[in-house]
C-alpha positions in Angstrom: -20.0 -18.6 19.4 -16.6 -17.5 18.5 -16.3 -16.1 14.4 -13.0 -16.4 12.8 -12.1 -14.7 9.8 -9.7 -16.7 8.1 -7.3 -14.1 5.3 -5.4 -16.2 2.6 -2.9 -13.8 1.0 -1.5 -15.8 -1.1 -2.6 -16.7 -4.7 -0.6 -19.8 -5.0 -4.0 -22.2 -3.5 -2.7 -25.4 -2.6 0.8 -24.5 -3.2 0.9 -22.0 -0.5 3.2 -22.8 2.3 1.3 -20.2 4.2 -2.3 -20.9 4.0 -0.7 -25.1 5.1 0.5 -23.7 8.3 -2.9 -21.7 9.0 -5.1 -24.9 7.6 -2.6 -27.1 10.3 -3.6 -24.6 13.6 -7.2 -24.1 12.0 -7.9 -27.9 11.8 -6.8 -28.5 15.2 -8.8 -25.9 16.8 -11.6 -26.9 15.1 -10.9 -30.3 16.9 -11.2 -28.6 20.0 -13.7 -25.9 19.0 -16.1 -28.0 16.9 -18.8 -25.2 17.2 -16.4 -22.3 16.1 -17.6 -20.4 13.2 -15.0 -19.7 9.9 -15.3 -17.0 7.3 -12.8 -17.6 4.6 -11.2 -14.8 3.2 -9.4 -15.6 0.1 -7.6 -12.4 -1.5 -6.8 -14.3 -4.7 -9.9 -14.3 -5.6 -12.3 -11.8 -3.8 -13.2 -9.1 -5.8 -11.7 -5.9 -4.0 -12.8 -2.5 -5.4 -9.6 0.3 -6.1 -9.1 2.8 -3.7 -10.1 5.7 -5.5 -10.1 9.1 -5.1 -13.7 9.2 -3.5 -12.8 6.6 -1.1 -10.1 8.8 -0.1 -12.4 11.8 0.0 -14.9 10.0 1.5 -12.0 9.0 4.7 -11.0 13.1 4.6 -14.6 14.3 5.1 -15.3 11.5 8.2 -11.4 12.7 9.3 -12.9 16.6 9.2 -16.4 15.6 11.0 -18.2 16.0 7.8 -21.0 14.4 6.2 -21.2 12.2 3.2 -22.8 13.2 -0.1 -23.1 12.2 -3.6 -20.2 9.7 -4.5 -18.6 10.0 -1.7 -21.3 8.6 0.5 -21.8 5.8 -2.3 -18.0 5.0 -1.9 -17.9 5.2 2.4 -21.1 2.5 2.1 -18.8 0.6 0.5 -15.7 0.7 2.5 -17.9 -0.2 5.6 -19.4 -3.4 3.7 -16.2 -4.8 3.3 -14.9 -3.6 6.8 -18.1 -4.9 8.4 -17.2 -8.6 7.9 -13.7 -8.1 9.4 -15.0 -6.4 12.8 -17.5 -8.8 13.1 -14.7 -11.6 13.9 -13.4 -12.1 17.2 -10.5 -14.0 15.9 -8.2 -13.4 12.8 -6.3 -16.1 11.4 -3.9 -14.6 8.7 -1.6 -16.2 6.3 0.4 -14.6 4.2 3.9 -15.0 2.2 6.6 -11.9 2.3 7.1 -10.0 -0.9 10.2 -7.8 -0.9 9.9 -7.7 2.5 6.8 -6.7 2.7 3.0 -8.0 2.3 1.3 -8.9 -1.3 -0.4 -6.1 -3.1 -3.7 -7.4 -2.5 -3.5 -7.6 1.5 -2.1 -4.4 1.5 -5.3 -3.4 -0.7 -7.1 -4.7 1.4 -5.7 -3.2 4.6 -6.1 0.2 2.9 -9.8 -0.5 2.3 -11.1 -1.1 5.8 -8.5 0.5 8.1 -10.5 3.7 8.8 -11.6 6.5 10.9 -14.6 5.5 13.1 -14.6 1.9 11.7 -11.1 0.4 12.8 -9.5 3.7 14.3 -9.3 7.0 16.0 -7.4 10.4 16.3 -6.6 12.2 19.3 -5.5 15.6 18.3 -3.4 15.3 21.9 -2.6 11.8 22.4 -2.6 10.3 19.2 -4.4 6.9 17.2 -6.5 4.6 18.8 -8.0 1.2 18.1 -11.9 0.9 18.1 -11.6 -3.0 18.1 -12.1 -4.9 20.9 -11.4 -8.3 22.7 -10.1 -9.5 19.5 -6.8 -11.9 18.7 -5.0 -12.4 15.4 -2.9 -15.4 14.8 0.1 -14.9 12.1 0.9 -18.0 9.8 3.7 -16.1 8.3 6.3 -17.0 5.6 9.7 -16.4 3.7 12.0 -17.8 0.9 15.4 -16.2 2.0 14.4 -14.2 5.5 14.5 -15.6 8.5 14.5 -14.3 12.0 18.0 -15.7 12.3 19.6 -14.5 9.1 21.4 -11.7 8.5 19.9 -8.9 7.8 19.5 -6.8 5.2 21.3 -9.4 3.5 18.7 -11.8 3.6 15.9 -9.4 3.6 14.2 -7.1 6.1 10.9 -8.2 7.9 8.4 -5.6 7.0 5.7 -8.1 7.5 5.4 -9.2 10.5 6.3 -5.6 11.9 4.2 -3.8 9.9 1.4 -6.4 10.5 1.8 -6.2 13.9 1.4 -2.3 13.7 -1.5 -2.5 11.8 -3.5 -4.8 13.9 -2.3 -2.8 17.5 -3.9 0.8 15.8 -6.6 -1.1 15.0 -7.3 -2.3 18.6 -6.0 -5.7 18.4 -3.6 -6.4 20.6 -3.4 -10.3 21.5 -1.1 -11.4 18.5 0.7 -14.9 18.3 2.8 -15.5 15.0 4.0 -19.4 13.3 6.7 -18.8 11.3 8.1 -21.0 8.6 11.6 -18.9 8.1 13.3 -19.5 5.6 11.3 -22.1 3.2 14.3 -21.8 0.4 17.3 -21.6 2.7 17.3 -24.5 4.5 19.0 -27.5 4.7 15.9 -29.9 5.6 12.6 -27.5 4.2 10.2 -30.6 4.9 11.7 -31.2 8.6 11.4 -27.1 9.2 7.9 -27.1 7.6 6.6 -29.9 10.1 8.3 -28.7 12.9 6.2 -25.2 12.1 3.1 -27.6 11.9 4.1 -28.5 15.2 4.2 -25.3 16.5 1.0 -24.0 15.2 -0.8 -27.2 16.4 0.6 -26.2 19.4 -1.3 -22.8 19.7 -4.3 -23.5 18.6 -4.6 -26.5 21.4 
């Protein structure tokens, strides 16, 4: 049975332009996947503990080949609980908005919480990072007010999300990444008409 882990980044709930376009490819692959299993992943309201300086200690010892001890082995247990339930999905479906050109604070949170050593990656002193995930796939539901991939840029923004998404998820180990883009959802002469056509698009994919 395929698991996808579904990530809402946005905390605007049903207002969320985003989270629509991932419900839209979601619902039709569930059409055509009745027996696929979903983990919801809503960052507006999951509790996510701060990255503290013994989670950061605790990543420097496993970085140095050390062992855990104390409160630093009480803060790893916890980074690997919340990392746990993203490497045990096959599929990520993530929808998220761009803030100043980047992600919200609470994805980025997130990210920083469960991106590391010997969970999600690995260091070659010689050749560099590499991913310890697997056969895995993420799809994108991505959105902007005033960026678009066909606007000027930096005068309309810069896309630091989908690039630094994209950067994230290939250290990791995921490499088989499709994106739906609703770009711009402010600048636009016809938002509805742009919005279904990215409905469209991500019913589309997921069939």
């Amino acid at each position: 049975m395929t698991k996808l882990l579904y990530i809402k980044a946005s905390p605007r709930g049903a207002e969320s332009k985003s989270a629509a376009l991932a419900d839209a490819y979601l619902a039709k692959l569930r059409a055509t996947h009745p027996a696929i299993e979903v983990d919801t992943l809503d960052l507006a309201t999951e509790r996510l503990p701060d990255y503290d300086g013994d989670k950061v200690a605790a990543k420097m010892t496993v970085i140095m080949g050390q062992s855990h001890e104390g409160a630093q082995k009480t803060a790893w247990d916890e980074l690997t609980e919340i990392a746990n339930r993203f490497i045990a999905a096959d599929t990520y479906l993530i929808a998220t908005p761009m803030w100043n050109g980047g992600l919200p604070y609470k994805f980025k949170q997130y990210i920083d919480l469960i991106h590391q050593p010997g969970l999600l990656w690995g260091l070659d002193p010689e050749k560099g990072y590499f991913g310890l995930l697997q056969n895995k796939k993420a799809v994108l539901a991505l959105t902007s007010g005033a960026f678009g991939p066909n606007m000027p840029s930096p005068a309309f923004g810069v896309d630091y999300q989908s690039t630094y998404l994209k950067f994230w998820l290939n250290q990791a180990g995921v490499e088989q990444i499709e994106e739906i883009r609703f770009q711009p959802s402010l600048l636009t002469a016809d938002p509805e008409a742009d919005f279904q056509a990215a409905v469209a698009e991500a019913e589309k994919l997921a069939a």
